[in-house]
N, C-alpha and C positions, 0 to 999 in steps of 0.2 A: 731059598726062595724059588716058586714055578713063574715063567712066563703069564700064567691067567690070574695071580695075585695083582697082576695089574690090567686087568681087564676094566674096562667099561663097555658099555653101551651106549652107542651113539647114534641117533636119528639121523638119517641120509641127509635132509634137508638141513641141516647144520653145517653140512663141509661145504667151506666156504670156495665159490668157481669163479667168481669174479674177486680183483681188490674193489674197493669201499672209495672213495671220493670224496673232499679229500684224503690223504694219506693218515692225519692225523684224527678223521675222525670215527675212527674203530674206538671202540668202546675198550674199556681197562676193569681188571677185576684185581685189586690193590689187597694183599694176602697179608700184614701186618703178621710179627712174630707171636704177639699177646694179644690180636683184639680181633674182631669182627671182621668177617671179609664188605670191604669196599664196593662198590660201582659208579664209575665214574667214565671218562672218555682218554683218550690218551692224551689229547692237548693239553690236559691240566698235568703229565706224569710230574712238571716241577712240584708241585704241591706236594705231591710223596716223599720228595727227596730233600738233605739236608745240605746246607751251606760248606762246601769241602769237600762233597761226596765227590768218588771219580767213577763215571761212566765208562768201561772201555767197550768198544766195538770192532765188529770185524771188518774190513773197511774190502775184503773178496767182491770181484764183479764176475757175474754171470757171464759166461759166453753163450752165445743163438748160437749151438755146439750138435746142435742135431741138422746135417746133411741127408736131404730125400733125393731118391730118386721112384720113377715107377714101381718100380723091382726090391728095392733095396733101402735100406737105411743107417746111417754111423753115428755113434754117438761116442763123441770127443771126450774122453777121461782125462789124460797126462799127459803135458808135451815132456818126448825126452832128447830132443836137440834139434837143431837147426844149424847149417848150413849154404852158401851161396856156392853153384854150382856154374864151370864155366859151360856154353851150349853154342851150335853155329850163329844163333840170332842175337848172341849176347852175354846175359848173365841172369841164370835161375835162381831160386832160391828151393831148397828143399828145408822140411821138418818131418820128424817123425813124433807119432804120437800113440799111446796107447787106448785102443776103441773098444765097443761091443757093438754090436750090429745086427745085421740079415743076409742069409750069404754073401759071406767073403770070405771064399774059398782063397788057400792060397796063391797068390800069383794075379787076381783079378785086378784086372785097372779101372777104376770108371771116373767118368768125366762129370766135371761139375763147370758151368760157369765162370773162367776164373781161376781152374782149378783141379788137377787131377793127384786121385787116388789110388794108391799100388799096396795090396795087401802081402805084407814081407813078411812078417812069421804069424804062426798061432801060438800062442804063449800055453803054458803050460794051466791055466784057469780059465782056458780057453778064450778069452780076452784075445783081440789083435794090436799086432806092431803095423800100423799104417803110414809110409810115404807120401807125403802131400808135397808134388811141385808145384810152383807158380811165379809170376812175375810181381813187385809191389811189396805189400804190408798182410801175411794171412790174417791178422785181428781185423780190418777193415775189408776183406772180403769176406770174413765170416756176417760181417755185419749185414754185407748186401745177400746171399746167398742163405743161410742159416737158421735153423727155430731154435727157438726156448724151450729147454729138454724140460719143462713142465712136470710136477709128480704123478704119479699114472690115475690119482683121485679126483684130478682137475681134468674136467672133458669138455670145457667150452675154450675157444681158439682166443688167444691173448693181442687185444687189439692194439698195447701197445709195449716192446720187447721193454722198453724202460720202466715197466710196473715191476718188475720181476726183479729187480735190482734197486737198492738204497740207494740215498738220493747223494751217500759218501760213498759209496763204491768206485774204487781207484786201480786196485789190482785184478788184473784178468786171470781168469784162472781154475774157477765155479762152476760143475756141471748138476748145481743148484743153490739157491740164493739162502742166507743166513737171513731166516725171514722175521727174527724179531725186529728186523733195522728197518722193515718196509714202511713203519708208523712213524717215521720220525719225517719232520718238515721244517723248513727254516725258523716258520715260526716257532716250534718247538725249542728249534736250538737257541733261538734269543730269549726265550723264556727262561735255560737252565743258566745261560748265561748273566741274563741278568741277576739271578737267585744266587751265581755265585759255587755253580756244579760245574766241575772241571768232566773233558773230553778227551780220550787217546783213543787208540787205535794201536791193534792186532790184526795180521792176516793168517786165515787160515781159509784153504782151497779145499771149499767141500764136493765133497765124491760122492757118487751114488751109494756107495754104503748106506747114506744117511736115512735111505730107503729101504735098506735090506731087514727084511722082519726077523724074529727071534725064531728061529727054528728049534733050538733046543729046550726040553721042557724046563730044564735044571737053568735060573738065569747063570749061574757061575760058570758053563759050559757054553757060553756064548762066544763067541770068536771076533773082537771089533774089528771094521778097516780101519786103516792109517791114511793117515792127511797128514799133507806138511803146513807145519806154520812159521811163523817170522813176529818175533816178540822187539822191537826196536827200542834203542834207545832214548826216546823223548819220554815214551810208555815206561821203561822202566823206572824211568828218573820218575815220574808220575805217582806212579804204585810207590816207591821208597819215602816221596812226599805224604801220600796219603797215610801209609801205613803211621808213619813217625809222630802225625798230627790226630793221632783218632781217629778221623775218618772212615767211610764204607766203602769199599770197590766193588764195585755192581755190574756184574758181566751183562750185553746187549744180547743174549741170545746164548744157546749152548756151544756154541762151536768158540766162541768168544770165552769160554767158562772151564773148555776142554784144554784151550791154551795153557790159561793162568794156573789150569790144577794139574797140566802137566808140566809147568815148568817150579810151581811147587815155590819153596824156600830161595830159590834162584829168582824169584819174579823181577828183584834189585837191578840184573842187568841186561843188558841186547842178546837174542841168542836167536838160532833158528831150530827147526830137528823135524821130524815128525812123531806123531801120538796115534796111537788105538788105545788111550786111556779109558775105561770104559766105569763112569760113576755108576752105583746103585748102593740101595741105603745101607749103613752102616760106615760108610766112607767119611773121613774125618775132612772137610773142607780147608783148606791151606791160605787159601790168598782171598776166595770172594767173599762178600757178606751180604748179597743177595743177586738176582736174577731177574732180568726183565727178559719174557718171552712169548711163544704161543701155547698154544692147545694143542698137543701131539697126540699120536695115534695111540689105540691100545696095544698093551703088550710092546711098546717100543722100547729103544735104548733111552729115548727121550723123555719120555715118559718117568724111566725109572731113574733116571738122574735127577728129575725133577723130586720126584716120591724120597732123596736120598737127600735133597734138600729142608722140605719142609715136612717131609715125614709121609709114610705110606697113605697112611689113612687118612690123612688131615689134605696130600695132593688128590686121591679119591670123592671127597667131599668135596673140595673146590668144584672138580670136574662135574661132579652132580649138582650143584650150584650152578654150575655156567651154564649146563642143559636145560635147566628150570628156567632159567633166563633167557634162553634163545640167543646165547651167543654165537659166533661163529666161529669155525674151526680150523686149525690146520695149515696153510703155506698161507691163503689170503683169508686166513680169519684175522680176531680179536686177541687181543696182548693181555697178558697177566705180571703182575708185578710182585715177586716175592720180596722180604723187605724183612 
């Protein structure tokens, strides 16, 4: 397979730069395995779904991970440890974390708010190991100080940092949001509930990779990044329930789909690890039996996981379907439900 077997074309005024208001009323384009494609809104998604189905989700929260200043800019990837440090005023606190940025040269310190910066090595993928001292809680000065490292297709300024995060977003960790969970709202969830659709939850901490395009033209010669995830035990017991009684497990997004197909045959218990599992068609599905998500880029990884789901041509045609429609695209577009 070539990277432009998944091409489309997509009219600029489609990629969606604002979210929708409210959350659940983005539109649904419901993709049945034998029947006609659907059009409907997402508040109705119970109606698609059967009495026993398990929804799992990624339950990752966005961090406002992007640090400005005049000159410069960090952007927060992976914390890899933290420390309290003794100092003559007291007691510090240090973390180190792994960034990309704009000059930071080795050895730079700069000052934030709250918060200073000391660039200690350049890694070998040129990525930095960055030192952050400070006094308090860094998740709640990132909160005061910090942006929403935003996809770089989204150019209007985000007026509120909690659109960009599900409204179950628990775990910090995200340097971008698992954006099929952005349509879901309470009353949603008393909807599945009443109906009788079971809810767990998966974390997995996504990384800028999820932006990285396919450079190579061969998709097999593609190279994924690795995220780590955390599959817990209430979730596995869930998945063991579901599977035993018939039932669908229905991943909330690809990163949620990336878990379950990389923990595979194992899905029965608690585990953690990280994955660069990287689906496209021909991949034999393990644990989901269908997908709720968005409308990804062409030529994506995402893209062709989805095309690996419901079949090349057939995710093709939706896609030209949703264009005809004037759907909207991409981190705050419109949901599609494979089924």
């Amino acid at each position: 397979m070539k990277k432009t077997d998944f091409y489309y074309d997509l009219p600029e005024e489609l990629i969606a730069q604002t979210p929708i208001e409210p959350r659940d009323a983005s539109r649904l384009m419901v993709c049945p395995s034998e029947a006609d494609i659907i059009h409907d809104h997402f508040y109705n998604i119970a109606d698609y779904l059967n009495t026993g189905d398990l929804l799992i989700m990624n339950d990752s929260k966005v961090l406002p991970a992007r640090l400005l200043t005049e000159d410069t800019e960090i952007l927060l990837l992976e914390q890899q440890g933290e420390e309290r440090i003794p100092t003559e005023g007291g007691q510090n606190m240090q973390c180190l974390w792994e960034c990309i940025g704009r000059k930071l040269n080795k050895g730079r310190i700069i000052e934030f708010p709250g918060l200073t910066a000391q660039v200690i090595e350049i890694l070998p993928d040129a990525n930095r190991l960055i030192k952050f001292t400070y006094d308090g809680d860094f998740y709640e000065i990132l909160e005061k100080i910090g942006n929403m490292p935003l996809p770089p297709y989204i150019t209007e300024k985000l007026q509120d940092n909690n659109r960009y995060n599900t409204i179950y977003a628990n775990e910090a960790g995200s340097a971008a949001a698992p954006t099929a969970g952005l349509h879901f709202t309470e009353r949603v969830f008393a909807s599945l509930k009443e109906k009788g659709i079971i809810t767990a939850y998966v974390t997995l901490h996504v990384g800028l990779g999820t932006f990285r395009p396919v450079k190579a033209e061969l998709v097999s010669e593609h190279k994924m990044h690795s995220e780590r995830y955390w599959l817990p035990e209430e979730t596995a017991q869930k998945i063991k329930d579901c599977k035993s009684r018939n039932n669908r497990v229905i991943a909330v997004g690809t990163t949620a789909c990336r878990v379950l197909e990389s923990v595979g045959a194992t899905c029965g218990r608690p585990q953690s690890g990280s994955t660069d599992i990287f689906i496209t068609p021909g991949y034999n599905f393990k644990v989901i039996d269908g997908l709720i998500t968005n409308f990804h880029l062409p030529e994506s990884t995402l893209l062709m996981l989805i095309s690996a789901l419901m079949g090349r041509e057939a995710a093709l045609s939706a896609y030209e379907e949703a264009i005809k429609e004037k759907y909207r695209f991409f981190s705050f577009g419109d949901s599609m439900a494979i089924l």
